[in-house]
Each structure stands twice: as C-alpha cells, then as structure tokens.
N, C-alpha and C positions, 0 to 999 in steps of 0.2 A: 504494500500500500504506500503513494505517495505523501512523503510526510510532507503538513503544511506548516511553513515555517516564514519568519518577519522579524517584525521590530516591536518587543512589548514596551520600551519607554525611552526618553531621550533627556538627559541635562544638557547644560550650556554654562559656558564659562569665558568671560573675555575680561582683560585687564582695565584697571579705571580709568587709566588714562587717555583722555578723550581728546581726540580734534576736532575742532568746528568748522566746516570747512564753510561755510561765511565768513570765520575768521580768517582761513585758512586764504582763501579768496582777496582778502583784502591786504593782507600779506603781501601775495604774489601776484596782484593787480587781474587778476583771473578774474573770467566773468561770472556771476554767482547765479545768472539766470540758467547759463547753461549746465554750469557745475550739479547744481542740483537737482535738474531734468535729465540727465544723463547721469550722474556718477550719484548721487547722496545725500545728506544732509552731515555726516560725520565719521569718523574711523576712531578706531582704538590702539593703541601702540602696547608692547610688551613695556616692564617696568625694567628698573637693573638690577632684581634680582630673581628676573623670569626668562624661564626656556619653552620650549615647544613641551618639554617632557613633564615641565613643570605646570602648563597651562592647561596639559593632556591629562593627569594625574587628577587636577584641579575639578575638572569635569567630571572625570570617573568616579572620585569620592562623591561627590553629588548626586551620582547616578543611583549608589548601592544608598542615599538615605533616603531619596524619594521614591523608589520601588523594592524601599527591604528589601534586595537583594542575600539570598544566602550565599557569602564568598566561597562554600567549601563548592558551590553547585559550579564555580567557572571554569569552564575547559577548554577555552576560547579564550586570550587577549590579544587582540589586533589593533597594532597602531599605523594608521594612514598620514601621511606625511612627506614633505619635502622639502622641512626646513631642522633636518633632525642635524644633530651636530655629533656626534657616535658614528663612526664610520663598522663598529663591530657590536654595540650590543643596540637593541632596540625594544617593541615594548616591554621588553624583562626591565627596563630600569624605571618603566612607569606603577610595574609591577611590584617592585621593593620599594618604592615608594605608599602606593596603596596598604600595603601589607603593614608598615608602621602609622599607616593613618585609621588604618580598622582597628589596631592594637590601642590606639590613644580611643578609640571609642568604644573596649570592651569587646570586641568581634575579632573573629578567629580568621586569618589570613587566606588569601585566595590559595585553592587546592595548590598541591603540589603537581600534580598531573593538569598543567594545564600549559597550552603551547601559546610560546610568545612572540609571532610575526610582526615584522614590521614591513609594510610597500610603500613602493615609492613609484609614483610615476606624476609628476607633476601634481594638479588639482585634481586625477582622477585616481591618487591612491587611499583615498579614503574609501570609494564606491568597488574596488577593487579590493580592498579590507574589509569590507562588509558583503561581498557576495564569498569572500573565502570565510568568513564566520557563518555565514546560509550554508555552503555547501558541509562544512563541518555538521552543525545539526542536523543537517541530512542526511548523513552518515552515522553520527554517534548514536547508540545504544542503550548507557547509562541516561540518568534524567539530567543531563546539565542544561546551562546556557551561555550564551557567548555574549562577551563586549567588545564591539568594535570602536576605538576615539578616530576622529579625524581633527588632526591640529594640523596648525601653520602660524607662519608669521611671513607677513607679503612686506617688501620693505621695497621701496625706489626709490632714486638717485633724489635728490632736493632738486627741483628744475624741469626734471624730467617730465615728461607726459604722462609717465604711471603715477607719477607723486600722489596727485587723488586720491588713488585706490587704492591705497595700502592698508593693512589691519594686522589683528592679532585675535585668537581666541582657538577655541576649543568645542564640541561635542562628543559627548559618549553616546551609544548607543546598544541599548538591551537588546538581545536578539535570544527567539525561545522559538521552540515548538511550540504551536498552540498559539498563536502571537496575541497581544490585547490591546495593539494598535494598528499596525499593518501586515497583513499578509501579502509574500513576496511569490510571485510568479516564474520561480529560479531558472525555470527550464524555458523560459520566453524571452528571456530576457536577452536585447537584443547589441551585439560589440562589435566595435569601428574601430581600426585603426591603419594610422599611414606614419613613413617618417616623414617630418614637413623642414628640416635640416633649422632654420633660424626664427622658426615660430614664438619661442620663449625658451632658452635656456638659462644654465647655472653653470655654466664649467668652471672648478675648482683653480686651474690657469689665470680665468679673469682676475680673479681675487684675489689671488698670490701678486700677477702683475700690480694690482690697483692698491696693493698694501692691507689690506683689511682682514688677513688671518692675525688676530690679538682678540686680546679679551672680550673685547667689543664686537664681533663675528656677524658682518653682513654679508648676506648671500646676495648680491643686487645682481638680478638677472640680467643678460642679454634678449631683447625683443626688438620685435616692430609690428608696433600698433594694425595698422593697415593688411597687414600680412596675417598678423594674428587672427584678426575678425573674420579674413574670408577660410582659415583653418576651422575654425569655430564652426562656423554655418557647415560649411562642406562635409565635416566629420559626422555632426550631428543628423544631418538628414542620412547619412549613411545608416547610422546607427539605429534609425528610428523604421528606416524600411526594413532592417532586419528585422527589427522588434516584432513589426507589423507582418511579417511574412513567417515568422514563427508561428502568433498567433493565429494566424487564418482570418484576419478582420477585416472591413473594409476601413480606409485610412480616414475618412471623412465620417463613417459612423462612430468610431474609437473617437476622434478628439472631440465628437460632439455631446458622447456619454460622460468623461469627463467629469468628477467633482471640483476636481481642483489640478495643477500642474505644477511640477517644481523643476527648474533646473540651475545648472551652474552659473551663479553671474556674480564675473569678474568686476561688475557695477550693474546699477540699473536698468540700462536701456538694453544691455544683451540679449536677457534673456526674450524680451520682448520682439526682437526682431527676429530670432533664428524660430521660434514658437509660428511665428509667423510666414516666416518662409516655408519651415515645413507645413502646413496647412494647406500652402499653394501648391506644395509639391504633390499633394497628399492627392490634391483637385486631380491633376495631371494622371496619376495613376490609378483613377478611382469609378470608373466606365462614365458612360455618355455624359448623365444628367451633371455630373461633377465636372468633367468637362467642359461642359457648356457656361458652367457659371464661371470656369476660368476666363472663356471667352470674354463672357460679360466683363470681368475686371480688364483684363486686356484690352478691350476696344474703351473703354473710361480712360483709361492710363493711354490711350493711342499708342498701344504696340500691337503688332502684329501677331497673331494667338499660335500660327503654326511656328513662326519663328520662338515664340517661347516656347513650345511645348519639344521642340527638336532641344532646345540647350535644356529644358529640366530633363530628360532623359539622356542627355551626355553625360559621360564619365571624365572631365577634366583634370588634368594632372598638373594638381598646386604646387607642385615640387618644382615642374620645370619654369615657373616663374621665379624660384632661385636661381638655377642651372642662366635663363635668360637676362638675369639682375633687373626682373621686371615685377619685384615685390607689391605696386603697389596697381597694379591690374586687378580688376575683378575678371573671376574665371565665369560669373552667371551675369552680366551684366542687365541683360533683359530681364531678369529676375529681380535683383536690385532695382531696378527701374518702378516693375510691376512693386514690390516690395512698398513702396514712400507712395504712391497713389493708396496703396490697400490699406496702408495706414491713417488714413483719413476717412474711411467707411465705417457704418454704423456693424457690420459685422465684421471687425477687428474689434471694436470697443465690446461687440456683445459676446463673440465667441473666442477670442486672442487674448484678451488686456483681462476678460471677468476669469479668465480660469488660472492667470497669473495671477489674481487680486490678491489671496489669502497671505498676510506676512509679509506684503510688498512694503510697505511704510514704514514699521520696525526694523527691517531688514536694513535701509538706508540710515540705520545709526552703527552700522557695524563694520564697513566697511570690505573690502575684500581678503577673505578668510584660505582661500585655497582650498585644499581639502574639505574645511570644514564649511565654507559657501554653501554650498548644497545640502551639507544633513542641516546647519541653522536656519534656513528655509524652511523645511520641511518642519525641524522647530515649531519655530516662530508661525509659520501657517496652519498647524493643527493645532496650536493652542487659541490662536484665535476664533475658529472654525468651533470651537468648545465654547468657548467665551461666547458666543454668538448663538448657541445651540443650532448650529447650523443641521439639519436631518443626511449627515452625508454617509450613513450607514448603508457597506455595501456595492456604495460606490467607485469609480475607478479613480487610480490616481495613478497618477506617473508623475516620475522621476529621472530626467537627465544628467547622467552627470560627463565632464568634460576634463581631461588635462592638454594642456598644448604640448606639443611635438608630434604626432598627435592622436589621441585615441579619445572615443565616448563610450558612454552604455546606458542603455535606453530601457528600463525599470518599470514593466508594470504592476501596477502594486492596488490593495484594495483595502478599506476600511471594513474593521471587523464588527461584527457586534457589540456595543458596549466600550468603545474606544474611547468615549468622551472623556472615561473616570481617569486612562492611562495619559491623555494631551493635557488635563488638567494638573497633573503633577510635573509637566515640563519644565517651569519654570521660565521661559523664554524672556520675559517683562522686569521678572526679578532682573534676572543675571543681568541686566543693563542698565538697572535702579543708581547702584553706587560708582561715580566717577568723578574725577576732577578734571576741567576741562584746562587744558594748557594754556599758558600765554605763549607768544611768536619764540622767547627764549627758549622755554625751557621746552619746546617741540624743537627749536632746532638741536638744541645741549641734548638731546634725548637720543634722536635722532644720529645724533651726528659722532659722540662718545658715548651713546649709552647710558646716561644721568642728567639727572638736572638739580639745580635747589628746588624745594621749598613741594618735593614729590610727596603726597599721603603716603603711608603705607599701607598696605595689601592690609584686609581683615580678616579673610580667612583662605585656607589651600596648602599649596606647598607654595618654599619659596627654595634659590640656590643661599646655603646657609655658606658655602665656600669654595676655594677652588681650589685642587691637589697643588702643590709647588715639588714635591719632591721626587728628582730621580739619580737614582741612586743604585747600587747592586743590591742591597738590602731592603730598601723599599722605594718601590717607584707608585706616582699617582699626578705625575702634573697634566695639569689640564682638565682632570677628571672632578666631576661635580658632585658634590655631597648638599643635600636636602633637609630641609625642615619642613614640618607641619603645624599649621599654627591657624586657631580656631577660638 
C-alpha cells in the first residue's frame, strides 16, 4: 500500500535585525515606488553572533515546542542550504546543537539512529531536502518522523543590483506519515534541470581573490540579473509540464482547481510573472477551446497567435546565449510580449495574482531567504489561510521550488483534513514581531565587518558562543564554532 506522506507542521525563524528598504531607498537615492512593487517593503540580516546553523537550529527548537514533537521519534535531519560554512560536517552540527537545547528543557535528545544530510544546490536544496525526508518515510518501517530546515543567508555587494534582496532566516519542517497539514504527491512530482554556466554562482576563487575568507565570511555570489530571470521562467515551465504529465491532468483544469500556489521568489514580482507565463503555456498545450482563448490574448496584445504558439512549443537552448555572450536576449520573446498585455487583464488578477495572494504581504518583510523562500511562503500562506478560516480542505496546492544554475521541482500537494489546528501553530506573525530596524550605519558596519554598535541582543535560540583558535599536534579547532543556547 502506498504510504501517504507530507508536512505535519512548520516554524520560522529570522534575525531582528531589520532593513527598511524606504530607508534603504533613500540611502541609495533608489526609487521607492518601484522598490516596493517589485522587491519588498524590508529584509532581515544575520547578527554577529549568527550562522546559517545557528538560525537552522533556531527554527528547529521551535518546531519540537509547537508540535510536541517526540525527539526519540526522529530519523530524519535534513539540512537544505547554500550558505553553510563546514565544508565536512553538516546537519549533524544543527543536531548537537538541538540535542543541548532539548536537555536545557528537560527532553531527551534526538534518536541516535537518525541520518544527518545536508544539500546543496543553490535555493532548491531545501525542496531537495524535503523530498529526501518524503522518500525516507516512505521507506521507513519503525513509527518515526523526519525534519527537514531550509536556511540561508543571501548577502550582495552594497551597490549592486541584488542589494535589495538580500535576507537571513530559517524554516523547519515536520514531515510524518499520516500528515496534518499537507499531503505530498511524491510520485508526481514533477524535476527540471539544465547547467545555465553564469546564472548565479558562489565559487570559492571569487572570494579568496576578493579577500573575504576571515571571520566575517561573505559568500557574495556571481550573477546576472537578466540572464537569471529568463533561467527562472524557462526551468520552471519545464518543471511544471513534467508535473502535469505525471499527473495525467489537463494544465488549464489543474491551475484552475487550485487553492492556493506557492513558489520560489527571489523578490516579489517573480513569482508573479513565471505563475503567469506558465498559465499561457499551459493555454498552448491544453486542446482547442484553450487554445482559442490564447488566441484571444494574442490578437489584444497584436501578436501573431501561430507565431506564439511555434516559440511556446520550442525547446530553446539558454546556455548558448553564454556560448554567444548574448546574456541579455530573451529566448521567448513573443511570450514576454504576450506576458505585460496578460498582465493587465481581469483574469490574471482573478486566476494569477488571487492564487498567489495567501502570504504575499508578510512575505515582503523578509526579504530573500534562498532555500528557505519557498517553505516561508508556504508558512506564512497557510497560517493566514487559518487566520481567515478560509474552507480550503482538500484542496490542491502547489508548490514551486527553484535554485539557479539551474534546476526546479514542481510539488503537488493537498490540504488535509483538519489542517487549520497544525497552520495555526506556525507561528509565521510571531517570528517577525521582535526587531530592531537599522540606521544607514550600523547596516552598512553590519554589512560590511559583521557588527555594528548599539545591536539588541538575540532573546532566544542558539547563538556562536566562540570561535576555535587552536592548532596544534595536540589539539587542533581553529575556525570551528562552538554554541550557546539561550532562552
């Protein structure tokens, strides 16, 4: 029998310190109209005595108070990530960590049998950490359950064009058989991938050249904006016609049943336009009467309907606009086209932007999380979907998720019976209650060394209590991070 398996609950964790990017904006003589139509209203920075393992941990403790978790039941710890700084050990250290934060509260540490993966593939190893905790309950035997975190910490250049989007923070995620939030469709579930060579990288080279291995460890990626977006789109509808060809559904009845949609956004306006393109694509492959309404958008937009339908059914090769040094080409341009007319229609507001609604607002105080983008979405959108008593029992939902260079995976998921009681213990509202918003100083001093005066301290989680100095034939530990827990 196949077992059904999900996600019975989700914390959230992101550090206090807050950007205003209206501040932020008038700083950098940036336009604030657009800034917060496209990117946000705010982001959150790591403190100087937070890691990715620390903000992961952070999360995780939160997870075992709001769903009693029994630690001896875990046989699963999956960390998703790509801003870890451990080149050899990975979630086992979020692991010894938990383990003395269960002990400070009386509870008996996570099984010893239990396996500690860490992935990495840019912003999609967290959804890659979480279908490897699905496939495990799927397998396993005994009664356990698995937690998957996705953390990150997005950091760019001061200047740069990502500067916006940067963030910090954390999601755990309960996964059970039997789930009491979402059941996950493991066997449908639909994966894209390509190399896209200068999409968004990290090589350890850059950073070495640019000085920035010391205490202070910035990982500031290699990108191009332009390039990246049409990786984005391109992958994504890859990803979503597998999904859809697994399932056997029509593409146009699927997004129209729909409770709710979540995917990966590096800022706000992303997700809103790839949700969109695929819809159009969806038209294109979906027999006559879908068809014909593509038409209809097409002759509004004055394009040519056969010329679009020949380039949605192309197979373009995004790669060789490296190869040509032609990054900043679109490969669907009549699509893009069609794309900014369709966006001005009353069904993009009714069936595009209302299935993105859930968690879109809060979402834009958080800034961009990497990995954990997409589960704080899904956060933040089921706990207001609660909040709301929305009737969405049953319902379908999906789930995008996205890393550049490039790869997605396309997550049909459904709300179970009785989910309301597991979204209301998320916490999504809290977690962003306590912060201190920066002045222009002490974001750049933060920013730029890793500290600032006049920072609150953290009130509850882990924090780095210090850092190894010694190596030595007798005892070696430099560089290595020892923790506190403090509540």
């Amino acid at each position: 029998m196949e077992e059904d398996v999900g996600i019975s609950g989700l914390a959230v964790h992101v550090p206090p310190y807050r950007i205003d990017l209206k501040d932020w904006c008038e700083w950098t003589g940036s336009p604030w109209d657009k800034t917060s139509a496209v990117v946000g209203h705010s982001f959150r920075m790591r403190g100087p005595h937070q890691s990715v393992y620390t903000m992961a941990a952070t999360a995780a403790i939160r997870l075992f108070e709001q769903y009693d978790i029994d630690p001896q039941r875990v046989g699963f710890l999956g960390l998703g990530t790509e801003s870890s700084t451990d080149n050899s050990a990975g979630a086992v250290i979020i692991k010894g960590m938990l383990d003395e934060g269960l002990k400070a509260r009386g509870l008996p540490p996570i099984s010893r049998h239990c396996e500690v993966p860490e992935v990495k593939h840019a912003c999609l190893g967290g959804i890659y950490a979480l279908k490897h905790g699905l496939r495990y309950l799927a397998l396993e035997e005994d009664d356990r359950c698995a937690i998957v975190v996705s953390a990150d910490i997005a950091e760019y250049a001061r200047g740069s064009s990502g500067e916006p989007t940067q963030g910090a923070g954390a999601v755990a995620m309960l996964l059970e058989r039997d789930p009491k939030l979402l059941s996950i469709d493991l066997k449908s579930i639909g994966s894209a991938s390509a190399y896209r060579a200068v999409d968004f990288r990290k090589p350890v080279l850059r950073n070495i050249i640019r000085g920035k291995l010391n205490c202070h460890f910035q990982d500031l990626p290699v990108f191009n904006g332009k390039y990246s977006t049409t990786c984005y789109l391109d992958e994504i509808l890859h990803a979503l016609n597998e999904m859809l060809r697994r399932m056997k559904v029509s593409p146009v009845e699927y997004y129209r049943s729909l409770g709710a949609a979540f995917m990966h956004r590096p800022y706000h306006k992303m997700p809103l336009s790839s949700f969109a393109m695929s819809y159009l694509f969806g038209l294109a492959n979906d027999g006559v009467s879908s068809r014909r309404k593509l038409e209809a958008y097409c002759r509004q937009a004055n394009l040519d309907s056969e010329a679009v339908l020949v380039e949605m059914r192309s197979t373009p090769d995004v790669l060789q606009l490296v190869r040509d040094r032609n990054i900043d080409e679109d490969v669907y341009p009549l699509s893009i086209a069609l794309l900014k007319k369709f966006r001005t229609s009353k069904v993009f507001k009714k069936l595009i932007s209302s299935k993105l609604s859930l968690g879109a607002e809060p979402m834009k105080d958080v800034g961009n999380v990497y990995c954990a983008a997409l589960p704080a979405w899904i956060a933040a959108g089921l706990e207001e979907a609660a909040e709301q008593q929305l009737d969405l029992s049953g319902r379908n939902i999906l789930a995008v998720g996205y890393g550049s260079g490039d790869a997605a995976e396309a997550m049909p998921m459904m709300l179970v019976d009785g989910w309301e009681d597991a979204a209301r213990r998320i916490g999504f509202q809290k977690a962003l209650e306590s912060y201190q918003t920066l002045t222009r100083s002490q974001y750049e001093s933060l920013h730029d060394v890793g500290d600032a005066k006049g920072l609150t301290d953290l009130e509850d989680g882990f924090i780095i209590d210090s850092i190894g100095e010694s190596s030595n034939p007798n005892f070696s530990d430099e560089g290595i991070e020892y923790y506190r827990f403090i509540r």
